[in-house]
FIVEX-900834 format. One record per residue: residue number from 1; residue in one letter; x, y, z of N, C-alpha, C in turn. Coordinates in steps of 0.05 Angstrom, whole numbers, always signed. Layout:
N
{r NUM; 'A'; {X; Y; Z}; {X; Y; Z}; {X; Y; Z}} ...
This chain:
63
{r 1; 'X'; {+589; -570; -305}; {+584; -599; -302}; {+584; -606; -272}} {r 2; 'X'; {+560; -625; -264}; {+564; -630; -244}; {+587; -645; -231}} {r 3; 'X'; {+598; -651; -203}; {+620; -671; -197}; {+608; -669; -175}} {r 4; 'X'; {+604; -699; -158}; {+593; -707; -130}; {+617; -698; -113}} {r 5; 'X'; {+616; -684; -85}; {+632; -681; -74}; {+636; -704; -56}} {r 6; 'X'; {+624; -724; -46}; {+631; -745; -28}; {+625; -770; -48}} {r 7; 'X'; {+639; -784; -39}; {+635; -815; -54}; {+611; -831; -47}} {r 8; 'X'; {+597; -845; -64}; {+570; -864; -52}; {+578; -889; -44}} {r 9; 'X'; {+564; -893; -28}; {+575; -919; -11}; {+562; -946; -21}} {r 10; 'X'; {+570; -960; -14}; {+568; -986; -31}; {+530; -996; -32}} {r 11; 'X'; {+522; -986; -6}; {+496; -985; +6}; {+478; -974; -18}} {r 12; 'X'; {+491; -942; -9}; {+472; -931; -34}; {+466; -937; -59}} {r 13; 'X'; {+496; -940; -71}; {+486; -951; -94}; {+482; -978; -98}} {r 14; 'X'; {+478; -994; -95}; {+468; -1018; -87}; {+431; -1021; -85}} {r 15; 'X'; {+421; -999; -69}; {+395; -992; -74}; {+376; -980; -94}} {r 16; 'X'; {+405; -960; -103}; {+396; -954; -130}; {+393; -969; -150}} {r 17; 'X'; {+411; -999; -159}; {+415; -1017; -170}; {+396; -1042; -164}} {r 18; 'X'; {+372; -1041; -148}; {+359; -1058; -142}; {+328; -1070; -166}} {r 19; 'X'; {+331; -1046; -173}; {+302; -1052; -196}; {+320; -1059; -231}} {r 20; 'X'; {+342; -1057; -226}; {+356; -1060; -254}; {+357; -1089; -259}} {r 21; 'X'; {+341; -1111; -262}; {+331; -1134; -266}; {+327; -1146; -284}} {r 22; 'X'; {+336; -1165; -300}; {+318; -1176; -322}; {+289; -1192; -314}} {r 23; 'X'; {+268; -1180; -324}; {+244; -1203; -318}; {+242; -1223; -337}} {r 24; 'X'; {+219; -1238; -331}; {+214; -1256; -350}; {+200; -1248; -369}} {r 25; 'X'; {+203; -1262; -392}; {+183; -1248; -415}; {+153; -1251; -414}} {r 26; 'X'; {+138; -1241; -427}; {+112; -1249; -422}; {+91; -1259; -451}} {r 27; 'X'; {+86; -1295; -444}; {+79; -1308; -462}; {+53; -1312; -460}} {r 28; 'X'; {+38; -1323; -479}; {+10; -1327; -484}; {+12; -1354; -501}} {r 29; 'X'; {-17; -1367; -496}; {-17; -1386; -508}; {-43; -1383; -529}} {r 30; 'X'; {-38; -1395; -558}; {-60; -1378; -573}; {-83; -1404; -570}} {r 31; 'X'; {-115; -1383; -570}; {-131; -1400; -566}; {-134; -1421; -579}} {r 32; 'X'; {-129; -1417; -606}; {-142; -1438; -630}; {-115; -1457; -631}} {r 33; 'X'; {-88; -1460; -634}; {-78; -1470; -640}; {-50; -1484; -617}} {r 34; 'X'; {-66; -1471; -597}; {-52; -1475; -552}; {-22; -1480; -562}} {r 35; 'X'; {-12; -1452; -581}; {+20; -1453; -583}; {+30; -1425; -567}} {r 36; 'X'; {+48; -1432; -558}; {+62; -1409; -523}; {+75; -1390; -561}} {r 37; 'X'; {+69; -1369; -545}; {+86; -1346; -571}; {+90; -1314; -547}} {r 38; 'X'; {+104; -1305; -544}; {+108; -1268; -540}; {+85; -1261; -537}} {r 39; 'X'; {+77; -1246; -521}; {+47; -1227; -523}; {+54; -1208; -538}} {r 40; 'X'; {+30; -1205; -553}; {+35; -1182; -582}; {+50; -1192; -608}} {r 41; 'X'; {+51; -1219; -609}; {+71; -1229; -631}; {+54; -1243; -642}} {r 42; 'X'; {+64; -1249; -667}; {+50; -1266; -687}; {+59; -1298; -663}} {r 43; 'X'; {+47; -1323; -679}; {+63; -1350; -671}; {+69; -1356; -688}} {r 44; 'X'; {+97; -1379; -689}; {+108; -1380; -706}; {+99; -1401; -728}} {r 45; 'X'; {+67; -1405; -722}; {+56; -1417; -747}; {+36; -1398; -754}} {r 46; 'X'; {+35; -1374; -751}; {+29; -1346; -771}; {+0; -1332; -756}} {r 47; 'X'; {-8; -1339; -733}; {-33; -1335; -721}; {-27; -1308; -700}} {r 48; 'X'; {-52; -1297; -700}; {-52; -1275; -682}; {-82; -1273; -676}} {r 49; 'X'; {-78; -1277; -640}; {-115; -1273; -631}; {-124; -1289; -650}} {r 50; 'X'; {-114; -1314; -646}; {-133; -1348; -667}; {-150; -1340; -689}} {r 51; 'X'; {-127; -1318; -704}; {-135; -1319; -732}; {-107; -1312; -749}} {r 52; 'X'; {-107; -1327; -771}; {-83; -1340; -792}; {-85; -1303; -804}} {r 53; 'X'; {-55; -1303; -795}; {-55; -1276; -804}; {-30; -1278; -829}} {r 54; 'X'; {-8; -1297; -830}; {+16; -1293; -841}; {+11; -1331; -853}} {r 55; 'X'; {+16; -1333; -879}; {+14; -1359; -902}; {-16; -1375; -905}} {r 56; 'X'; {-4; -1403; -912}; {-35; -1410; -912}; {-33; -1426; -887}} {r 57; 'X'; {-67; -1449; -880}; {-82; -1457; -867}; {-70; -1480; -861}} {r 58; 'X'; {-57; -1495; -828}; {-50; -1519; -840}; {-70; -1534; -832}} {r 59; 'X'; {-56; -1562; -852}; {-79; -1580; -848}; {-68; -1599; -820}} {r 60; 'X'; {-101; -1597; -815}; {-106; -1609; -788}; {-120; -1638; -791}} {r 61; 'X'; {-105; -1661; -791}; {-133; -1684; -783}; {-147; -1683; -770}} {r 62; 'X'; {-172; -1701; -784}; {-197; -1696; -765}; {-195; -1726; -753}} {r 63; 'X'; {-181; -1743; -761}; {-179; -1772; -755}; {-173; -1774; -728}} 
């Protein structure tokens, strides 16, 4: 097993620790129905790529 013979300095690892980040997630808005959902995710009124993939159709007024 390995064991480091000198200690890392606060520097080093500190640089090493620089890309360990949370980003932001990445949202989309669907064409047909302009609701923000996850890219790659259903929305949570059942559409994917503005087509009704999950229940039925809602109704939309035309009024």
């Amino acid at each position: 097993m390995a064991v480091q013979k000198n200690r890392k300095t606060r520097s080093k690892r500190d640089k090493r620790r620089t890309h360990q980040k949370v980003k932001k997630p990445a949202v989309s808005m669907d064409s047909l129905t302009a609701e923000i959902h996850l890219r790659h995710h259903v929305s949570p009124d059942g559409f994917y790529k503005g087509e009704l993939v999950i229940g039925q159709a809602p109704e939309y007024d035309d009024e």
